[in-house]
BABA-451841 format. One record per residue (C-alpha): residue in one letter; chain; residue number from 1; z, y, x. Coordinates in pm, whole numbers. Each point is the difference from the previous one (the first is absolute). Example, Ala and Ser with C-alpha at 12.3 -4.5 7.8 and 13.67 -1.06 7.14 Angstrom:
<sites>
{resn=A | chain=A | resi=1 | z=780 | y=-450 | x=1230}
{resn=S | chain=A | resi=2 | z=-66 | y=344 | x=137}
</sites>
This chain:
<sites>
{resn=X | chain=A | resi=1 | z=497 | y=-556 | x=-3403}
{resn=X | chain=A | resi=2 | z=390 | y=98 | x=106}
{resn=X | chain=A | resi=3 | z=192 | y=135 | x=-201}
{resn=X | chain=A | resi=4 | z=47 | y=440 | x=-46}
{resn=X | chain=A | resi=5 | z=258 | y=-71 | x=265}
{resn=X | chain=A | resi=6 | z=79 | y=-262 | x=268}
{resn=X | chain=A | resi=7 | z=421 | y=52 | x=-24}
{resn=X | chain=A | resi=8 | z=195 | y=-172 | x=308}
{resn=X | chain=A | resi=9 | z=365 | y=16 | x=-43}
{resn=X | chain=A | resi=10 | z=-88 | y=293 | x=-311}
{resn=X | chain=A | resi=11 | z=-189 | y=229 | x=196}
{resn=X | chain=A | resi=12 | z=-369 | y=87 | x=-67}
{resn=X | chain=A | resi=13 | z=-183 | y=-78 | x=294}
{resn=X | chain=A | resi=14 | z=-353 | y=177 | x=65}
{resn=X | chain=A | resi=15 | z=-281 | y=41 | x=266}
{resn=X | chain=A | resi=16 | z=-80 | y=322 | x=-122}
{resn=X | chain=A | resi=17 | z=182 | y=237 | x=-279}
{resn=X | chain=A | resi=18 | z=-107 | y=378 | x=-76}
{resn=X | chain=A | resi=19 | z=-112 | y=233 | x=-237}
{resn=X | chain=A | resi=20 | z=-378 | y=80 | x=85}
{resn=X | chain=A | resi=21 | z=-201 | y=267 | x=-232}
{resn=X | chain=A | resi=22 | z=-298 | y=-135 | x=-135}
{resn=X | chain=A | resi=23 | z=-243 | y=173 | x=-256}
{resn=X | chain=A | resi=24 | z=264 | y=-79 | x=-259}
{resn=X | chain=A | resi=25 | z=275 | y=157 | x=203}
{resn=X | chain=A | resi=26 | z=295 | y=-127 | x=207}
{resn=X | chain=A | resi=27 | z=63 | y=-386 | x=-71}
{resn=X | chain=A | resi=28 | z=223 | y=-261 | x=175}
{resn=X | chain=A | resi=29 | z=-189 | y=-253 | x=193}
{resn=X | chain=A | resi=30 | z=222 | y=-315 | x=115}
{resn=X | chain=A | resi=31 | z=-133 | y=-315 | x=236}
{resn=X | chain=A | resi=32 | z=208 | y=-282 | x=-18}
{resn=X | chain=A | resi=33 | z=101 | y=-98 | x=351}
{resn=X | chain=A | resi=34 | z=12 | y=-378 | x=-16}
{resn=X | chain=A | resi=35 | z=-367 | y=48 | x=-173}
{resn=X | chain=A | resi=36 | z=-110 | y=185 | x=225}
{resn=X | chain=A | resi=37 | z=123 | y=-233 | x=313}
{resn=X | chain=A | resi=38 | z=-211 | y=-295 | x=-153}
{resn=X | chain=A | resi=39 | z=-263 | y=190 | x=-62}
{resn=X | chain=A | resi=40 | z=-68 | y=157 | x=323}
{resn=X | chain=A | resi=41 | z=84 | y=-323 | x=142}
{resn=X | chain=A | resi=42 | z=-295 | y=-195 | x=-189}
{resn=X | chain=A | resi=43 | z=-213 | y=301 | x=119}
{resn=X | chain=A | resi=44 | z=47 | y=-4 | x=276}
{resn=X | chain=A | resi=45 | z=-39 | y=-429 | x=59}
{resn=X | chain=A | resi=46 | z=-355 | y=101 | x=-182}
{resn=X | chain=A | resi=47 | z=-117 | y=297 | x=267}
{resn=X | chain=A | resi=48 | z=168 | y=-201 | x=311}
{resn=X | chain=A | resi=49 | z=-211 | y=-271 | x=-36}
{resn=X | chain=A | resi=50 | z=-343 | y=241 | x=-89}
{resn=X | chain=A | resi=51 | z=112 | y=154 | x=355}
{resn=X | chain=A | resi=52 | z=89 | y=-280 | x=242}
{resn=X | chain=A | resi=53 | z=368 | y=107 | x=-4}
{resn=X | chain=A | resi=54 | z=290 | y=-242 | x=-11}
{resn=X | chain=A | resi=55 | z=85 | y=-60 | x=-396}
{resn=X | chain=A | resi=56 | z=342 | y=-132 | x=30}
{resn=X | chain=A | resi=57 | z=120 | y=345 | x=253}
{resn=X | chain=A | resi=58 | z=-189 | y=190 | x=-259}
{resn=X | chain=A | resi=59 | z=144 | y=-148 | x=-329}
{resn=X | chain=A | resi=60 | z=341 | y=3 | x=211}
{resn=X | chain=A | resi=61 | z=-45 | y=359 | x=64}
{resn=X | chain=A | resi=62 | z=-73 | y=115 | x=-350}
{resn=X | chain=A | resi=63 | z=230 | y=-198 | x=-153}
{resn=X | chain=A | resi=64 | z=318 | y=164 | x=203}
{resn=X | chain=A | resi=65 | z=-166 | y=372 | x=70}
{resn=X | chain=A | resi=66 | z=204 | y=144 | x=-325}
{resn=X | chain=A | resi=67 | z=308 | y=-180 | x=30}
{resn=X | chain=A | resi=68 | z=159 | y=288 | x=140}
{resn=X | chain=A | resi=69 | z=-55 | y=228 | x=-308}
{resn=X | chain=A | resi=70 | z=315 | y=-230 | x=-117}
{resn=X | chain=A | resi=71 | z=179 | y=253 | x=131}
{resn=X | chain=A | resi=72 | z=-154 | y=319 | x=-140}
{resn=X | chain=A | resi=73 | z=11 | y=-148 | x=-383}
{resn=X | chain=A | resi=74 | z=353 | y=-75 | x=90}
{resn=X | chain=A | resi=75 | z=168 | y=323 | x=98}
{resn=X | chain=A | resi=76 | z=-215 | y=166 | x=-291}
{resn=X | chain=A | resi=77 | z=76 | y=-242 | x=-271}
{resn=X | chain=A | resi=78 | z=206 | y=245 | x=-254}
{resn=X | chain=A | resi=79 | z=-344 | y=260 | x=69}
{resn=X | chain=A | resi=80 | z=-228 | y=-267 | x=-33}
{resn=X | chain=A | resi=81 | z=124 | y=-108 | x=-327}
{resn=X | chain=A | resi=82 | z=63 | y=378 | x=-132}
{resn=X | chain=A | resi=83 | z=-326 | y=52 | x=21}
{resn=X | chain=A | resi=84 | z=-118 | y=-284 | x=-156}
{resn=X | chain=A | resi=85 | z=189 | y=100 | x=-253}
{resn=X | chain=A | resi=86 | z=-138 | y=393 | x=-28}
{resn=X | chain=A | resi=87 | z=-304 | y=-52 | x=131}
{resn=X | chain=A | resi=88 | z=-158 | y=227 | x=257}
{resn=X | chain=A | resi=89 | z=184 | y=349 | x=-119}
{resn=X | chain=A | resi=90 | z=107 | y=68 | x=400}
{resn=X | chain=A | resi=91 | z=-336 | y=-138 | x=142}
{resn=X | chain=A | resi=92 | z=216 | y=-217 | x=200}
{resn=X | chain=A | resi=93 | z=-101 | y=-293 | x=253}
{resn=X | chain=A | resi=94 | z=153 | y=-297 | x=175}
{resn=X | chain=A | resi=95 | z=-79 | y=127 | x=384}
{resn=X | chain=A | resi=96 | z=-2 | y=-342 | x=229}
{resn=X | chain=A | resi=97 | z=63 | y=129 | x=315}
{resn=X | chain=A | resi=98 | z=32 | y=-215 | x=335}
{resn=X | chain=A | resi=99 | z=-17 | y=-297 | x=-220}
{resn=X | chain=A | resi=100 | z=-226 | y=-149 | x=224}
{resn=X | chain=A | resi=101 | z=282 | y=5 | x=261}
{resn=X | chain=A | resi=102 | z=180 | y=-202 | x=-199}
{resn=X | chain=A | resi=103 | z=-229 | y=-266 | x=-111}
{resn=X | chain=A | resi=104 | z=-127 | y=-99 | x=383}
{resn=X | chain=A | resi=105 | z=404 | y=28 | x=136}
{resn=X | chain=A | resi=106 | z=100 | y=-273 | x=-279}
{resn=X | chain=A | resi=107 | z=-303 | y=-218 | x=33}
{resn=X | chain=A | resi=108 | z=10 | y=47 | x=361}
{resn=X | chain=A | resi=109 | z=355 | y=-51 | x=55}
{resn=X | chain=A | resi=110 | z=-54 | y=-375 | x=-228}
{resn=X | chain=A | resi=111 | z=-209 | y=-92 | x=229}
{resn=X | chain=A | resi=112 | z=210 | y=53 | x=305}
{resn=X | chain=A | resi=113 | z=295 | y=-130 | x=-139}
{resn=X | chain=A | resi=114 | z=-149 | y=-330 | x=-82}
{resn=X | chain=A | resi=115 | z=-177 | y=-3 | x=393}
{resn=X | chain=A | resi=116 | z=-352 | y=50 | x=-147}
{resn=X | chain=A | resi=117 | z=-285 | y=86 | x=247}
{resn=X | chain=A | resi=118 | z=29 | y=386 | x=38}
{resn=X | chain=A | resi=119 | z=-377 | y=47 | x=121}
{resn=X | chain=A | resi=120 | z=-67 | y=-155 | x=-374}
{resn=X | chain=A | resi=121 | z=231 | y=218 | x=-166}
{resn=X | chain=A | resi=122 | z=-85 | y=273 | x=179}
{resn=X | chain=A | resi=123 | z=-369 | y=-48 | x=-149}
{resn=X | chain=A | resi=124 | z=185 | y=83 | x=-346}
{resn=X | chain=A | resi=125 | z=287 | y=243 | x=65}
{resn=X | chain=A | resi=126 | z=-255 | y=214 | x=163}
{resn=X | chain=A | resi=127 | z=-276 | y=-29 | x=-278}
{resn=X | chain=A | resi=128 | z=274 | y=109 | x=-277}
{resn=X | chain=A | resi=129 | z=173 | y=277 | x=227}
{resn=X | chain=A | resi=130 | z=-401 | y=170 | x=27}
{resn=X | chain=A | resi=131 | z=-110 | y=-47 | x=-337}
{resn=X | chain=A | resi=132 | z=20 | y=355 | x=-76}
{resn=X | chain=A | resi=133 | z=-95 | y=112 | x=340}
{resn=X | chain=A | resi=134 | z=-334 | y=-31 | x=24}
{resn=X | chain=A | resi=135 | z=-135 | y=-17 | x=324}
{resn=X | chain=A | resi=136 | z=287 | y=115 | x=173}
{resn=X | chain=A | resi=137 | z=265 | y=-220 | x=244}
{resn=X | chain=A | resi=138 | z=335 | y=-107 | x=-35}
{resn=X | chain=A | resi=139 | z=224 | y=302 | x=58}
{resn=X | chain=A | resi=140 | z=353 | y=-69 | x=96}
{resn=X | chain=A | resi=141 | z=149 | y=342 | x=-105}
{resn=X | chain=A | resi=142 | z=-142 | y=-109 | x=-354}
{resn=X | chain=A | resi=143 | z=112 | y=-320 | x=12}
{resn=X | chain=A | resi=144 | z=390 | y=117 | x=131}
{resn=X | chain=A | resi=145 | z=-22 | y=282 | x=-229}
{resn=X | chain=A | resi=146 | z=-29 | y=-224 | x=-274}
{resn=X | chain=A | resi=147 | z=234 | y=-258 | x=68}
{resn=X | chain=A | resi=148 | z=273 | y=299 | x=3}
{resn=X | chain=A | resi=149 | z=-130 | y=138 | x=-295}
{resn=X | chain=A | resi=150 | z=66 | y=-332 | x=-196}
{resn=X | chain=A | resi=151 | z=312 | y=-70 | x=200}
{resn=X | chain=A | resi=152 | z=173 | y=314 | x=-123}
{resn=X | chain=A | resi=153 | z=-98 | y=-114 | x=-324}
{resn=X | chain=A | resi=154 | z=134 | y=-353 | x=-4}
{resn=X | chain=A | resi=155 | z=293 | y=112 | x=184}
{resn=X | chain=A | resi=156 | z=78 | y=232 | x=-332}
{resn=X | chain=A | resi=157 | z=13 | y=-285 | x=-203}
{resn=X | chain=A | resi=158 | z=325 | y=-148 | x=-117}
{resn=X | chain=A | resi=159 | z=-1 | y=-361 | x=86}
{resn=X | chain=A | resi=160 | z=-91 | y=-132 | x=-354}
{resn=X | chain=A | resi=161 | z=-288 | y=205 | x=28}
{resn=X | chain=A | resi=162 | z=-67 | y=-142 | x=304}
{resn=X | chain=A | resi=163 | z=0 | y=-354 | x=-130}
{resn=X | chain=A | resi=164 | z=-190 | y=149 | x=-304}
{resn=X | chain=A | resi=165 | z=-291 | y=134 | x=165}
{resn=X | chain=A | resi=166 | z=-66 | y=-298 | x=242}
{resn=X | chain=A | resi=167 | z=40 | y=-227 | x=-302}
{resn=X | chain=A | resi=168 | z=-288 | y=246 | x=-148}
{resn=X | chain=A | resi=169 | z=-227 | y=-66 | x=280}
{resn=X | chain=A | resi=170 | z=69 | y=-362 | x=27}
{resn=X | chain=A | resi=171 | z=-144 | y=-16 | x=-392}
{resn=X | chain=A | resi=172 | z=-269 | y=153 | x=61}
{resn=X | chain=A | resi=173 | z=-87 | y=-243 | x=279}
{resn=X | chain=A | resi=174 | z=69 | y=-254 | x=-141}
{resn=X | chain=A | resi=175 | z=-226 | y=78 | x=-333}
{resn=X | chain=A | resi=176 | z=-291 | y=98 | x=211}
{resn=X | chain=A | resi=177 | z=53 | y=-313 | x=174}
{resn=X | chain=A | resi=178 | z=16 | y=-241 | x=-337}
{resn=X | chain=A | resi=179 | z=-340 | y=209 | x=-127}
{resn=X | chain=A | resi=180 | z=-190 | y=-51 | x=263}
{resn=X | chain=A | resi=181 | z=57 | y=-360 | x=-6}
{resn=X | chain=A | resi=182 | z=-101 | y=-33 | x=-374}
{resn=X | chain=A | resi=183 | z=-233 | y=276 | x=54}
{resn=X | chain=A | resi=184 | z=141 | y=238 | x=-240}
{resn=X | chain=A | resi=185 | z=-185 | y=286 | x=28}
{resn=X | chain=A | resi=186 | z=-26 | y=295 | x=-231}
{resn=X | chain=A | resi=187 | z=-312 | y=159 | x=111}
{resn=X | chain=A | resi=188 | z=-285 | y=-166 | x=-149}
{resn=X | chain=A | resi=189 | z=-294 | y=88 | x=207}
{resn=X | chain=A | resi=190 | z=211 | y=-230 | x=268}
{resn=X | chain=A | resi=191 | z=16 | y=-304 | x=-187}
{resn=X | chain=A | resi=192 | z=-286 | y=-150 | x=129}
{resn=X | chain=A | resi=193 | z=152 | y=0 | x=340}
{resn=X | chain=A | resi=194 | z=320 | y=-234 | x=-63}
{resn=X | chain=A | resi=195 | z=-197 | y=-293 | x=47}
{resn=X | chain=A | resi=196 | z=-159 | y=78 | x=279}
{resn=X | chain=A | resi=197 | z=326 | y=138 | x=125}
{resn=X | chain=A | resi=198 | z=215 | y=-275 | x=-97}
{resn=X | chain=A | resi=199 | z=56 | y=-136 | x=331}
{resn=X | chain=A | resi=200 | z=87 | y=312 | x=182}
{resn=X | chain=A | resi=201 | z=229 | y=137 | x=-314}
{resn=X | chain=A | resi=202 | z=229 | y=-364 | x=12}
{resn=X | chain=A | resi=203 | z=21 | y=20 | x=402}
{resn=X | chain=A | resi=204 | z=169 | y=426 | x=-80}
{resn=X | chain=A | resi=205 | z=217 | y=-108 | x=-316}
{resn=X | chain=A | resi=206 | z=179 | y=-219 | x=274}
{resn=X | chain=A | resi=207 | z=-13 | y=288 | x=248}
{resn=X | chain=A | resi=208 | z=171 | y=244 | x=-242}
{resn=X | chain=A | resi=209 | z=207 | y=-274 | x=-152}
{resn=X | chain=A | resi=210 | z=166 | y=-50 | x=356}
{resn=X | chain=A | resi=211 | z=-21 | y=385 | x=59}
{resn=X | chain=A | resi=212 | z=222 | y=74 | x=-347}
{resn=X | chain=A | resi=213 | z=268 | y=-278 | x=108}
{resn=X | chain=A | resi=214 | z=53 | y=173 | x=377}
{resn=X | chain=A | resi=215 | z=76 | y=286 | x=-249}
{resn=X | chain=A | resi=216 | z=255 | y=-114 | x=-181}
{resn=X | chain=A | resi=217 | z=134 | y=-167 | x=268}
{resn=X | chain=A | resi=218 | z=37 | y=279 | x=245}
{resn=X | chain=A | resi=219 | z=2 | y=343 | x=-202}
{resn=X | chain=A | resi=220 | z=-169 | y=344 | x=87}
{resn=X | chain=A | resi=221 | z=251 | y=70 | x=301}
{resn=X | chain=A | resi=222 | z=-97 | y=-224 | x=295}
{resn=X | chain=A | resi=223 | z=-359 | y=122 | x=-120}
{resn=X | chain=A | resi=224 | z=26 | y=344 | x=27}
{resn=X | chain=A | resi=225 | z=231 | y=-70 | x=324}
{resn=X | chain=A | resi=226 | z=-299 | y=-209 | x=176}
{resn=X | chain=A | resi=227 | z=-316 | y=175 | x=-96}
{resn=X | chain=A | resi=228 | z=41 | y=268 | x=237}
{resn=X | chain=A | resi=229 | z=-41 | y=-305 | x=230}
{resn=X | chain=A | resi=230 | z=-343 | y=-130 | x=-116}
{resn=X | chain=A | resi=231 | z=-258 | y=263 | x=46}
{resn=X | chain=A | resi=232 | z=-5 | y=-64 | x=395}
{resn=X | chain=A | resi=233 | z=-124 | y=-376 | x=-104}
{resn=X | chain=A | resi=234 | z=-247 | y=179 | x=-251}
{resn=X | chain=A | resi=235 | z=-123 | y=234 | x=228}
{resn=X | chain=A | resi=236 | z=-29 | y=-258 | x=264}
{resn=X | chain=A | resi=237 | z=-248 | y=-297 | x=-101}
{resn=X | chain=A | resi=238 | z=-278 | y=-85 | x=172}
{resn=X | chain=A | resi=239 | z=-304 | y=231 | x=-71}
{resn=X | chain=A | resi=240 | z=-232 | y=-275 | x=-264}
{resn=X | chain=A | resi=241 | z=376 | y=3 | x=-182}
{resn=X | chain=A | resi=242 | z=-55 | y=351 | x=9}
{resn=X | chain=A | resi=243 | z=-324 | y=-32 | x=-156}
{resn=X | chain=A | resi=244 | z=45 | y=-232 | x=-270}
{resn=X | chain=A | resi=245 | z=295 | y=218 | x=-99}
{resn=X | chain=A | resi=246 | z=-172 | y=247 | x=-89}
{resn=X | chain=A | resi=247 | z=-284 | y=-184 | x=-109}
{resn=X | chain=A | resi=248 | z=274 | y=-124 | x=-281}
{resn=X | chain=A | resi=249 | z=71 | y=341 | x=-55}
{resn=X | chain=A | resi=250 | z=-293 | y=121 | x=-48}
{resn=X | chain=A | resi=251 | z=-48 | y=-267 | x=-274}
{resn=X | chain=A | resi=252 | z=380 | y=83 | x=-156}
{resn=X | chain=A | resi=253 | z=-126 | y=340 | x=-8}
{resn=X | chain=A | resi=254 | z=-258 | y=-53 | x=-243}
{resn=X | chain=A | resi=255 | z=164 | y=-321 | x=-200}
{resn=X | chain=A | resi=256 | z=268 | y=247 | x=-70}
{resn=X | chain=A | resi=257 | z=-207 | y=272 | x=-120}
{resn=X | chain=A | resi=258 | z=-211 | y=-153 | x=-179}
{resn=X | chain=A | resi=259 | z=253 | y=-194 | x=-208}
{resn=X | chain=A | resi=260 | z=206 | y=349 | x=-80}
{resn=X | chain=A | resi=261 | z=-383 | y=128 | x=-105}
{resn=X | chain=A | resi=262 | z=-67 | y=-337 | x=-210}
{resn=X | chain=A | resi=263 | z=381 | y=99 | x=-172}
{resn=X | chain=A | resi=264 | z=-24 | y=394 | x=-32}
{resn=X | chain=A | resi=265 | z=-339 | y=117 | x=-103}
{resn=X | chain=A | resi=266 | z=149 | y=397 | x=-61}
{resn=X | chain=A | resi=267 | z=-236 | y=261 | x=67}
{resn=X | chain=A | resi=268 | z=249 | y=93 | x=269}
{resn=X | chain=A | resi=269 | z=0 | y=-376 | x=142}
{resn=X | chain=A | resi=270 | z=-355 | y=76 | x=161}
{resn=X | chain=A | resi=271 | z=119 | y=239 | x=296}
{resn=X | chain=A | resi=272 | z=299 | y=-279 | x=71}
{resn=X | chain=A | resi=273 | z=-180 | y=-328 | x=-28}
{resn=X | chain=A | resi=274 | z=-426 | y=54 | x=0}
{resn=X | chain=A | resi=275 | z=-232 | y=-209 | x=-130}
{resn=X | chain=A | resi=276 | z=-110 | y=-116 | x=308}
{resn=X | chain=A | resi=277 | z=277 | y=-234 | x=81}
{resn=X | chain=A | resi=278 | z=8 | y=-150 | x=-357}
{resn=X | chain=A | resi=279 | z=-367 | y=-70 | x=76}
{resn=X | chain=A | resi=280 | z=27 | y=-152 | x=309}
{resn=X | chain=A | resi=281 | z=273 | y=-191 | x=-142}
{resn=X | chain=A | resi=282 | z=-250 | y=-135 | x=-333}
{resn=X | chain=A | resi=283 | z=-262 | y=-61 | x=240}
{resn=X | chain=A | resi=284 | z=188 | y=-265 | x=220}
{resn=X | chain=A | resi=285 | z=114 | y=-125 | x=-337}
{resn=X | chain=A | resi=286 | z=-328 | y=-81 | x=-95}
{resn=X | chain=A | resi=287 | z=-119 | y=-147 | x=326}
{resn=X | chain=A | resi=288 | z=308 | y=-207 | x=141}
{resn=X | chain=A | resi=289 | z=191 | y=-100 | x=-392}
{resn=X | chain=A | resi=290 | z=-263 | y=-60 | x=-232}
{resn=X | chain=A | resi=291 | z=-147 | y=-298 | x=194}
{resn=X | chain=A | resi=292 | z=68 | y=-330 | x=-147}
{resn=X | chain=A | resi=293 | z=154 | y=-226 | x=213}
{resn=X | chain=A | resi=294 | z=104 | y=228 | x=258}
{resn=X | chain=A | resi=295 | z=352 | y=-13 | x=107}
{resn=X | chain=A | resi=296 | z=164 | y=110 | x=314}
</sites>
């Protein structure tokens, strides 16, 4: 298991962080976000081979879908680490918003920098922009509204903080990268599943290991400048990459909530993650990981 806290460059870095009530009243509940990359990644290898979907644009997928609540723990860092130090007297919570944006613009601008097939990447961009839109499509005023959102944002930044926050992101890359090739997982009910997912999870650490250098080698500013730029390409594929995209989302979907569900078992968690995805999850566990011999 992770440490409390994942810290890149000093700052706490979480998937989720709030103060839910529970029968024992209001109590801070924190998800580490590197943990909880791995995790969903593993879960999802498991369900996307139960299902017929791709494993490797499904691991991919979940692996990068949080990256962009970098950001978010970034700009809150001196309220993120009040509260951890008063606990949950203002009820406070980290809000993540358009962080989806973020994570498909820089995965999907690595892959067009380095000439990669965009009907490919498209699969995966589009799979981690929907995976908190249900059935709905890919909406460009979200997607534009966004990418202003975080512009204004970066654009606030001094250029330290600039080179601070990327070099935040990159860690966290980089770390889910290096546990997913030794299969360092915290979540123990997923265990079973880094054999069987070995394979798949060394084929992704290289994929993320090549993502976190176009990082550091190009910054957050040709990003933000070229993603407006990219959605036509998503929106664009050919109708069965259409299909599998969200056929990967669909499986993201419930990887990711059943992972947050296996980490925060609150009475509150219930209406956020149900028990049906953690189920699904366990089930595919049992029937694809738990074979002997069995490796994709």
């Amino acid at each position: 298991m992770w440490q409390d806290t994942y810290r890149g460059g000093g700052v706490s870095l979480y998937a989720r962080f709030e103060c839910v009530e529970t029968s024992g009243g209001y109590k801070l509940v924190k998800e580490v976000l590197v943990e909880h990359l791995v995790g969903s990644a593993i879960a999802a290898c498991a369900l996307a081979k139960r299902l017929g979907v791709d494993q490797r644009f499904a691991m991919l997928a979940a692996a990068v879908h949080d990256i962009g609540k970098v950001l978010h723990n970034f700009l809150n860092k001196r309220r993120i680490e009040d509260t951890e130090r008063r606990g949950c007297e203002s009820k406070w919570r980290l809000s993540f918003r358009y962080h989806e944006v973020l994570s498909a613009a820089v995965y999907g601008y690595h892959m067009w920098f380095h000439g990669e097939s965009s009907q490919d990447s498209a699969i995966v961009a589009r799979a981690v922009l929907l995976h908190h839109q249900g059935l709905r499509g890919l909406e460009t005023r979200v997607y534009l509204d966004g990418l202003a959102w975080i512009s204004a944002r970066v654009a606030g930044m001094k250029s330290g903080e600039r080179g601070e926050f990327i070099n935040n992101m990159r860690d966290v890359i980089v770390e889910v990268a290096e546990s997913l090739s030794r299969c360092k997982v915290g979540v123990e009910e997923l265990r079973p599943c880094c054999e069987v997912c070995k394979k798949v999870s060394r084929d992704v650490a290289e994929d993320l290991k090549h993502l976190a250098d176009t990082l550091e080698r190009v910054g957050i500013e040709p990003i933000l400048e070229h993603a407006s730029t990219l959605l036509p390409h998503w929106a664009s594929v050919q109708e069965d990459k259409a299909v599998e995209a969200r056929r990967v989302s669909g499986v993201l979907m419930l990887a990711d909530n059943a992972v947050a569900r296996m980490h925060c078992r609150e009475e509150s968690s219930t209406r956020l993650y149900p028990e049906e995805a953690r189920w699904m999850i366990m089930r595919s566990v049992d029937i694809e990981c738990r074979r002997e011999g069995d490796t994709i």
